[in-house]
N, C-alpha and C positions, 0 to 999 in steps of 0.2 A: 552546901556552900563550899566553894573550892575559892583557895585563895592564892595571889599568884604574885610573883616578888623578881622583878629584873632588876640585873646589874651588867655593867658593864660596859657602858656610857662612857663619855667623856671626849676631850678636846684632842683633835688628830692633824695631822697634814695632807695636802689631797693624795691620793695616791695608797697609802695607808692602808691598815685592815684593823677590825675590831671584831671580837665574837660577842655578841650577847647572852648572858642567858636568864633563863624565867624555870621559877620550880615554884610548882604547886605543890598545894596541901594535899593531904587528904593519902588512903593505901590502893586508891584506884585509878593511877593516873593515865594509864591505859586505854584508860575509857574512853578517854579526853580526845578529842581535836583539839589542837593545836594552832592558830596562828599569830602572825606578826602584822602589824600595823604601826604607821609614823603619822606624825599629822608635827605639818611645818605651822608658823606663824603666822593666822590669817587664812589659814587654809582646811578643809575636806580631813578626814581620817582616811588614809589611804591605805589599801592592802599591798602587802607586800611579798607572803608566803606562809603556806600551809601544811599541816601533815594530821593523816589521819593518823587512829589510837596505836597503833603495830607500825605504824611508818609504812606502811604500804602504798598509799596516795600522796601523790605532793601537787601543789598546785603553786606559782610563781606568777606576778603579775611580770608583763613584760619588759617595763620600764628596770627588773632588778634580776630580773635572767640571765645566768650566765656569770652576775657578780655577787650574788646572795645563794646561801644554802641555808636552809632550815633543816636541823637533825635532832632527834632527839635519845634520852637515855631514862628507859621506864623505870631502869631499878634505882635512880637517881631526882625522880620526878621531875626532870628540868629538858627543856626546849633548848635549842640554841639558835643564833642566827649569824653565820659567818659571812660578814661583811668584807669582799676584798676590792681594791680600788676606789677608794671612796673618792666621790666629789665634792663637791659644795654644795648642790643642791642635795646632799643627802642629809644635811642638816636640819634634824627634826629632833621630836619625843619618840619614842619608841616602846610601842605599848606588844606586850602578849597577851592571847584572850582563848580562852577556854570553852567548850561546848561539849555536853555529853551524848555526843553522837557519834562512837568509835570510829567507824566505817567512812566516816565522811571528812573533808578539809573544806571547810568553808571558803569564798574568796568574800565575804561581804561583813562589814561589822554588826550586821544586822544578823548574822549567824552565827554568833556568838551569845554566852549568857553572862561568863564572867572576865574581869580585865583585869592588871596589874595596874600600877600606878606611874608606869612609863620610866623611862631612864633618859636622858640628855645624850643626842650625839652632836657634836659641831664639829664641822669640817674646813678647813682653812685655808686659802688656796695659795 
């Protein structure tokens, strides 16, 4: 069971940046795929970006390419997601999700096994 815990959340201005991040349990974090998902109000869980166990692979949906990075830090167990430019419609939950399939970055939440309990961002315009 790998357990995983975002922070970072919270109320911004459009324009703005915020970094997330998510640190799992467990002395194998390595192992983990990595990614990021939002899911606004009334809406889909959306992908957002991914990184395989070594950070070798990254995958970006392209609606957050180019203003989103996902990085992460294995001796620290923690993901990050650096948000720059934010808009309004970035205004969602923000969940991180785990998979033990090093080699790989999932884009789907269906390739995932385990999530966090999401963090709040709202954006203001």
């Amino acid at each position: 069971q790998v357990q995983l815990v975002e922070s970072g959340g919270g109320l911004v201005q459009a324009g703005d940046s915020l970094r997330l991040s998510c640190v799992g349990s467990g002395r194998t974090f390595s192992s983990l795929a990595m990614g990021w998902f939002r899911q606004a109000p009334g809406q889909e869980r959306d992908f957002l970006a991914a990184m395989s166990g070594r950070g070798l692979t990254t995958n970006y949906a392209d609606s957050v390419k180019g203003r989103f990075t996902i990085n992460r830090d294995n001796a620290k167990n923690t993901v990050y997601l650096q948000m720059n430019n934010l808009k309004p419609e970035d205004t969602a939950v923000y969940y991180c999700a785990a998979v033990r399939l090093p080699a790989s970055a999932p884009t789907t939440s269906r390739g995932y096994a385990y999530w966090g309990q999401g963090t709040q961002v709202t954006v203001s315009s």
